[in-house]
C-alpha positions as CSV (number, residue, x, y, z in Angstrom):
1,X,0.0,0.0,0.0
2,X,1.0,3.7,-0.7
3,X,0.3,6.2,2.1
4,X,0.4,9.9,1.1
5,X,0.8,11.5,4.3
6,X,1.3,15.3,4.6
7,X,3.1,15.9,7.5
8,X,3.4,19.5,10.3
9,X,6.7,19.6,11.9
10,X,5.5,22.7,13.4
11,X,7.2,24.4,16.1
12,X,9.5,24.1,19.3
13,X,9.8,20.3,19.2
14,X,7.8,19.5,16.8
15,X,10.5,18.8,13.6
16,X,12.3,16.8,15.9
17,X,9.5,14.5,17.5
18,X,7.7,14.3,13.8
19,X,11.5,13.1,12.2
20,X,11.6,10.2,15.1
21,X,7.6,9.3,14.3
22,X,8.7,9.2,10.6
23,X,11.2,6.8,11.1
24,X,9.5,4.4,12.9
25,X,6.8,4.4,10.0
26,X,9.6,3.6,7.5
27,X,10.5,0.6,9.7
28,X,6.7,-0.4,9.5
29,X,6.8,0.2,5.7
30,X,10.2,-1.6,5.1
31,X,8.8,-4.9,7.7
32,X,4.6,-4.9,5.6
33,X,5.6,-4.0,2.0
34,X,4.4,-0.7,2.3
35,X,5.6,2.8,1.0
36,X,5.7,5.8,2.9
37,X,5.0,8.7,0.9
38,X,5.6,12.6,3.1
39,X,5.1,16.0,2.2
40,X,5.9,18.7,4.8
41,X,3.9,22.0,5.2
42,X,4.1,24.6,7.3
43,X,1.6,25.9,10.3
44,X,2.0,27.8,13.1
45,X,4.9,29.9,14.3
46,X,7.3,28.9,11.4
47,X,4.4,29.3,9.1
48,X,4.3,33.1,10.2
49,X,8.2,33.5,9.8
50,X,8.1,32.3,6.0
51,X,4.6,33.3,4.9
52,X,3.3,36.0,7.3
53,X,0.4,34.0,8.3
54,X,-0.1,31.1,10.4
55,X,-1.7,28.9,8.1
56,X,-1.8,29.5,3.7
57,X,-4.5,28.3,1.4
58,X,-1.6,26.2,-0.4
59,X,-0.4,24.2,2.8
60,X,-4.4,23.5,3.4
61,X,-4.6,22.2,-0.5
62,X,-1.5,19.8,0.3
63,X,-3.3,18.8,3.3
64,X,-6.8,18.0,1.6
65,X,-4.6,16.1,-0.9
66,X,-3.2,13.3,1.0
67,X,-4.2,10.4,2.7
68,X,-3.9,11.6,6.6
69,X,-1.9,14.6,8.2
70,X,0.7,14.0,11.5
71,X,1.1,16.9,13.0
72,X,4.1,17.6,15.7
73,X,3.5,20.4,17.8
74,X,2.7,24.5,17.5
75,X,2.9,28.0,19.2
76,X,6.1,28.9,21.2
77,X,6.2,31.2,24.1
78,X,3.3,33.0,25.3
79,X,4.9,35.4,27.3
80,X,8.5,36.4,24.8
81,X,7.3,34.9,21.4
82,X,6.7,37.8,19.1
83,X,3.7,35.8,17.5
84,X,2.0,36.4,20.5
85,X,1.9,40.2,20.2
86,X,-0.1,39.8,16.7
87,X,-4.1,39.7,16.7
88,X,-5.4,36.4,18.3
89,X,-6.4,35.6,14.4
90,X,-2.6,35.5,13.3
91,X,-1.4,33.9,15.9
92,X,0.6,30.0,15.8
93,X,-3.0,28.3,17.1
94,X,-5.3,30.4,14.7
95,X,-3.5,27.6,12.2
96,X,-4.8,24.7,14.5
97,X,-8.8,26.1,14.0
98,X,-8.3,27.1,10.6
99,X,-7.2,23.5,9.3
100,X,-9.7,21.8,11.7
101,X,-12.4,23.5,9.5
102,X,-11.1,23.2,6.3
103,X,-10.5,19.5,7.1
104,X,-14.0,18.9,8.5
105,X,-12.4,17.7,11.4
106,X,-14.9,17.2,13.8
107,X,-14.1,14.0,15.8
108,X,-11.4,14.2,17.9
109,X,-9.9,10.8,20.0
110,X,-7.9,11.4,23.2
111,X,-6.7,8.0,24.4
112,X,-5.6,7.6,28.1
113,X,-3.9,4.5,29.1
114,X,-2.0,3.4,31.8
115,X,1.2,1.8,31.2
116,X,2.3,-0.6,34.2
117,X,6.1,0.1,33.5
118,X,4.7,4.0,34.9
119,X,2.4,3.5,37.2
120,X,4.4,4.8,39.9
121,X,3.9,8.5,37.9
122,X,0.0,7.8,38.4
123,X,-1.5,10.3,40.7
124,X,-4.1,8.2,41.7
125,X,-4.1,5.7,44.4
126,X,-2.4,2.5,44.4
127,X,-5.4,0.7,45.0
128,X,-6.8,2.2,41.9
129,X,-3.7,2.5,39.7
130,X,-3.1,-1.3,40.3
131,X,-6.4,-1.9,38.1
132,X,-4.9,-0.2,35.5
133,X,-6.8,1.6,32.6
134,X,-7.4,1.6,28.9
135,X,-10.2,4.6,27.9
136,X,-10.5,6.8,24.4
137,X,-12.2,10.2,24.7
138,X,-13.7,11.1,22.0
139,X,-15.2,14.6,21.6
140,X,-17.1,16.4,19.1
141,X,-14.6,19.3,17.7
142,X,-16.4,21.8,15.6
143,X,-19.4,22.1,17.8
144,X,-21.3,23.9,20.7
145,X,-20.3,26.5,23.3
146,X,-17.4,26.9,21.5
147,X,-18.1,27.9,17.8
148,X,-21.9,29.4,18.8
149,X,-23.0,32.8,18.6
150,X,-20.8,35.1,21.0
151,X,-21.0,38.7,21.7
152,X,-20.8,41.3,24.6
153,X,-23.2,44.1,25.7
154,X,-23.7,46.8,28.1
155,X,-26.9,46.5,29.7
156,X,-27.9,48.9,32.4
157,X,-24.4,50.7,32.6
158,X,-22.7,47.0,33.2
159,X,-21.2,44.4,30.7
160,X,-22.8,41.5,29.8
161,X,-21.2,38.4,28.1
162,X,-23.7,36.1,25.8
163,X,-21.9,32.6,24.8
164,X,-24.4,30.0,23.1
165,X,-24.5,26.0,23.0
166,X,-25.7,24.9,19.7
167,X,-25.9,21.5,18.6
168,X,-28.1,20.1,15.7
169,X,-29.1,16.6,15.3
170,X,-26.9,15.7,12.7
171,X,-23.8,17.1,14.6
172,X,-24.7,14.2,17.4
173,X,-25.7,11.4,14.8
174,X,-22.2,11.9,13.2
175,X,-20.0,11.7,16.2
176,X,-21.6,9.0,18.0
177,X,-21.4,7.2,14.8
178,X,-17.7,7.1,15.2
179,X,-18.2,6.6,18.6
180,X,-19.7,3.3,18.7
181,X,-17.5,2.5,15.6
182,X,-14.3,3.0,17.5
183,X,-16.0,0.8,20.3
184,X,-16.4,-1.9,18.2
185,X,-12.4,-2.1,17.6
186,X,-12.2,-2.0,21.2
187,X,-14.1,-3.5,24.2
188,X,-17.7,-2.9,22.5
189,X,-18.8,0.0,25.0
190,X,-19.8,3.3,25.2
191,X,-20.1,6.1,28.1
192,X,-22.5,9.0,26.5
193,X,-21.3,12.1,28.5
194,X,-24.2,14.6,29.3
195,X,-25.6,17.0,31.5
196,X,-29.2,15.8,30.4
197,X,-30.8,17.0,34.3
198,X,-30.1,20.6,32.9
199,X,-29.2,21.5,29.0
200,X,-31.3,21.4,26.4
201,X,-29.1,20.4,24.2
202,X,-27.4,17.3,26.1
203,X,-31.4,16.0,25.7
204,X,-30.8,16.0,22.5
205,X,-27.3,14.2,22.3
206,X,-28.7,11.6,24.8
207,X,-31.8,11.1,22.9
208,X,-29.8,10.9,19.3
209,X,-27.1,8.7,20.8
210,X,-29.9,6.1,21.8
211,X,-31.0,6.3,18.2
212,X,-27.7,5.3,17.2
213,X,-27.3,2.8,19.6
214,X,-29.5,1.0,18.3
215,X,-28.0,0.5,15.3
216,X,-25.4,-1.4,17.1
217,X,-26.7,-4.2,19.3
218,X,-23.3,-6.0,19.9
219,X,-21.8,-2.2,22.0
220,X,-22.6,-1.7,25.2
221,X,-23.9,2.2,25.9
222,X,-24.1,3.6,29.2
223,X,-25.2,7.2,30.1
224,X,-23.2,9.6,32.9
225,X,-23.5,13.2,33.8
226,X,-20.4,14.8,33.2
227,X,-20.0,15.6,37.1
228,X,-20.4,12.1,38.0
229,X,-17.6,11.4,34.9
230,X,-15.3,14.2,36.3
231,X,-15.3,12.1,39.6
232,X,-15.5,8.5,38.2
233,X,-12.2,9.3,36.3
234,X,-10.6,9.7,39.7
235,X,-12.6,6.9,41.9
236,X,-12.5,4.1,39.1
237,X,-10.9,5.0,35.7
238,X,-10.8,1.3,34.2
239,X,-14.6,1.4,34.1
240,X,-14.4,3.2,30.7
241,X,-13.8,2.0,27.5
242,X,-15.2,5.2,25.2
243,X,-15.9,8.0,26.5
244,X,-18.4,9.9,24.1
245,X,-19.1,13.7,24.8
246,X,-19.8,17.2,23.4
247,X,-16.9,19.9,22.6
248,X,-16.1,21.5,25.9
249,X,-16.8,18.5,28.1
250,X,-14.1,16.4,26.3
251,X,-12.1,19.7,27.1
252,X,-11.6,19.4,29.9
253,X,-12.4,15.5,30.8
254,X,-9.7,14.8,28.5
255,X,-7.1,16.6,29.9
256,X,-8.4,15.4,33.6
257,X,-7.6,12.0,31.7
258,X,-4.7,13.2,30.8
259,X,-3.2,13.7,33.9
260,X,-4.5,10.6,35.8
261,X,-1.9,8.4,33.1
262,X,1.5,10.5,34.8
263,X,3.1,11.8,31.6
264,X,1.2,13.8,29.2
265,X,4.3,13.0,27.2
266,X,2.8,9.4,26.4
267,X,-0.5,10.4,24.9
268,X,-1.5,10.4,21.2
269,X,-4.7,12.1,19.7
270,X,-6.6,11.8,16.7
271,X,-9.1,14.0,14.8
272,X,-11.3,12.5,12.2
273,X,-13.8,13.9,9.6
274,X,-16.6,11.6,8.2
275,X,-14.3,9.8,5.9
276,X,-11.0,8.1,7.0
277,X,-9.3,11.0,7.0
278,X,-7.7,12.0,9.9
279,X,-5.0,14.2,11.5
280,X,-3.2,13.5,14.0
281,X,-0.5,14.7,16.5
282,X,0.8,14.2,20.4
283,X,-1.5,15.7,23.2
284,X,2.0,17.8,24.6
285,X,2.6,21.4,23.2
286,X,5.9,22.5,21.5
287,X,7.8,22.6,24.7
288,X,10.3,25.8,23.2
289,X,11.5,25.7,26.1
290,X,13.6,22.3,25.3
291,X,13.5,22.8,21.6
292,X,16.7,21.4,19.6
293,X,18.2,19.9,22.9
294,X,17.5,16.5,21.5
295,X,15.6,15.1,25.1
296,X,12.1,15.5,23.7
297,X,10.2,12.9,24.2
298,X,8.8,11.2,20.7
299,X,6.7,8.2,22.0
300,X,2.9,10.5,21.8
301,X,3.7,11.4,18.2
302,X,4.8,7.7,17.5
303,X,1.8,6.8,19.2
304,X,-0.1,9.1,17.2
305,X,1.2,7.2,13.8
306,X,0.2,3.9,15.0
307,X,-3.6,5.5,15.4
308,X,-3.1,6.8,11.7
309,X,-2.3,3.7,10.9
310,X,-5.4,2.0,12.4
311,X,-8.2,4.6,11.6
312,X,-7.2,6.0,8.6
313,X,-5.7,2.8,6.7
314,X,-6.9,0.0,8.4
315,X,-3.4,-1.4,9.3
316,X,-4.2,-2.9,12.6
317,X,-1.3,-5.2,12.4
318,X,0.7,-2.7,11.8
319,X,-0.5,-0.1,14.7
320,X,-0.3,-3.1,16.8
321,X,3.1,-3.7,16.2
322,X,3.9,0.0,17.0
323,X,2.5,-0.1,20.1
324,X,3.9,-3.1,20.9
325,X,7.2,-1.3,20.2
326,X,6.4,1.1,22.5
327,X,5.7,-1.2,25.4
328,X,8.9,-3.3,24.7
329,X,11.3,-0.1,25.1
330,X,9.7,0.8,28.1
331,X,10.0,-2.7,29.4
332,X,13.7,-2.9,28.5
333,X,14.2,0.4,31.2
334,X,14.5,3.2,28.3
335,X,13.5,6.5,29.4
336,X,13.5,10.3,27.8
337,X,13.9,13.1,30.8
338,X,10.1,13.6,31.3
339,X,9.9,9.9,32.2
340,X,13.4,8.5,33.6
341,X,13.3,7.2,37.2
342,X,16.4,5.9,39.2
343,X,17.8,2.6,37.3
344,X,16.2,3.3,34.2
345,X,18.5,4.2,31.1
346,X,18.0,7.6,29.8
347,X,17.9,7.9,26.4
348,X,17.6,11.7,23.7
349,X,14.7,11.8,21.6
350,X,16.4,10.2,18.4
351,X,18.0,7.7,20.5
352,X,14.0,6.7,21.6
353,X,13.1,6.7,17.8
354,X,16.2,4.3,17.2
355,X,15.1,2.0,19.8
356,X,11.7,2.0,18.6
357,X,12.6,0.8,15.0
358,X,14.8,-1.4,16.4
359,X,12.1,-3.3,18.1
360,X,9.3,-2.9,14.8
């Protein structure tokens, strides 16, 4: 098989996690008969040095025309970045919405998983951690509080903010769709996030998503208000399998899930359209902070490739053998910075990568 797959170094550490990613996909290629086929664009902060914006029409157009897109990492420096003293609509991140939308990207899949070689990073418990945990988030992207109708007023000599939570019918249908499709390459069940005591519109997902449900007798679905989820993450993680919910629920319950795992360093995402199309990239930022040192850590973006793999191509084997890759280094003791312990044998970024293809 031929993958065209357009790739975002980005910025900070991006180029360098996104090289290590690469290789390990050649070693895939080189091990299945496969050929790897990349074209580089540029978003964000180094898109704004060359072109003066942070994402062109031409880097969306090479984009649209491949297969999938991994992504590295964007923005620098809030605080001494000079991107930062441009309008919020030229900044590195304006990219990130801008080729969300032209993409259709509306689906997006946090996984959180718990690997037993770090459990001792877990937050949580011992007598939780030791259960372990395996979930996927996925929340709708281009919906909601977050892209409805927004304005401020004065009313009555004071200001008055107006945010608004939209969400049609076919918005839900689509994104529980791949919901209980991703649950059927998984353990076959499905946690409907709501807060269906209150909203109007989490009526509607809950009363959509039992529609769809239906169409898939063989997944189990569940409903939760998202204030019980908040807590269940914490009291019993390994409950979940897929976590279904609306745009600024999965906000925030994926980055609570996030941080349960220990090392946001370790966690890939995905963000699909309606076809198999797909971008995807690490859950970490650009880290400038580290950029070109060479300690990044590369295993979320390699993670991210093996999802590519899976959703966009159907290469199961192959994502598999990734992440079995990934739990073999960590097995063997190798450790980037973020993650090294006492005993453990720290490795640099491209030293990680190496390891990886060793083990593909």
């Amino acid at each position: 098989m031929v993958l065209n797959i357009t790739c975002i170094p980005g910025d900070g550490i991006g180029p360098e996690i996104v090289n290590q990613a690469k290789k390990v996909l050649e070693a895939v290629a080189k091990k299945y008969g496969h050929e790897m086929k990349f074209t580089d664009i540029l978003m964000g902060g180094a898109s704004i040095d060359a072109c003066g914006e942070p994402l062109t029409d031409e880097a969306i157009a090479t984009a649209k025309a491949a297969d999938a897109v991994l992504m590295g990492s964007i923005g620098g420096n809030t605080s001494t970045s000079p991107w930062y003293k441009l309008p919020p609509e030229k900044r590195p991140e304006a990219g990130l919405l801008k080729i969300r939308k032209a993409l259709n990207l509306f689906a997006n899949l946090r996984p959180a998983y718990l690997y037993e070689e770090l459990a001792a990073a877990c937050p949580l418990k011992e007598e939780i951690s030791k259960a372990g945990f395996d979930m996927l988030i996925m929340r709708e992207l281009t919906g909601g509080l977050y892209f409805g109708e927004r304005k401020t007023v004065e009313e009555n000599g004071e200001l008055k903010a107006i945010d608004t939570l939209t969400y049609s019918e076919s918005e839900i249908r689509r994104i529980a769709i791949k919901g209980f499709e991703i649950a059927r390459k998984r353990r076959k069940k499905v946690t409907s996030v709501d807060k269906a005591n209150v909203l109007d519109s989490s009526r509607l997902w809950r009363k959509v998503v039992n529609e769809v449900a239906a169409d898939y007798p063989d997944v189990t679905v569940e409903h939760m208000l998202v204030d019980n989820c908040a807590m269940q993450l914490v009291k019993d993680p390994a409950q979940f399998d897929v976590i279904l919910t609306e745009n600024m629920f999965g906000d925030i319950l994926s980055d609570e899930a996030s941080m349960v795992t220990g090392s946001i360093g370790m966690l890939s995402s995905a963000s699909l359209n309606d076809t198999k199309f797909g971008l995807y990239e690490p859950s970490h930022g650009s880290a400038p902070d580290i950029a070109g040192q060479d300690i990044a850590n590369p295993i979320a973006t390699v993670l991210s490739a093996a999802m590519m793999l899976r959703y966009s191509f159907d290469l199961d084997k192959e994502a598999d053998v990734i992440e079995g890759a990934v739990r073999q280094v960590l097995k063997d003791g190798y450790r980037t910075v973020d993650i090294y312990s006492e005993g453990m044998k720290k490795v640099s970024c491209s030293e990680m990568g190496d390891l990886l293809c060793e083990r593909v």
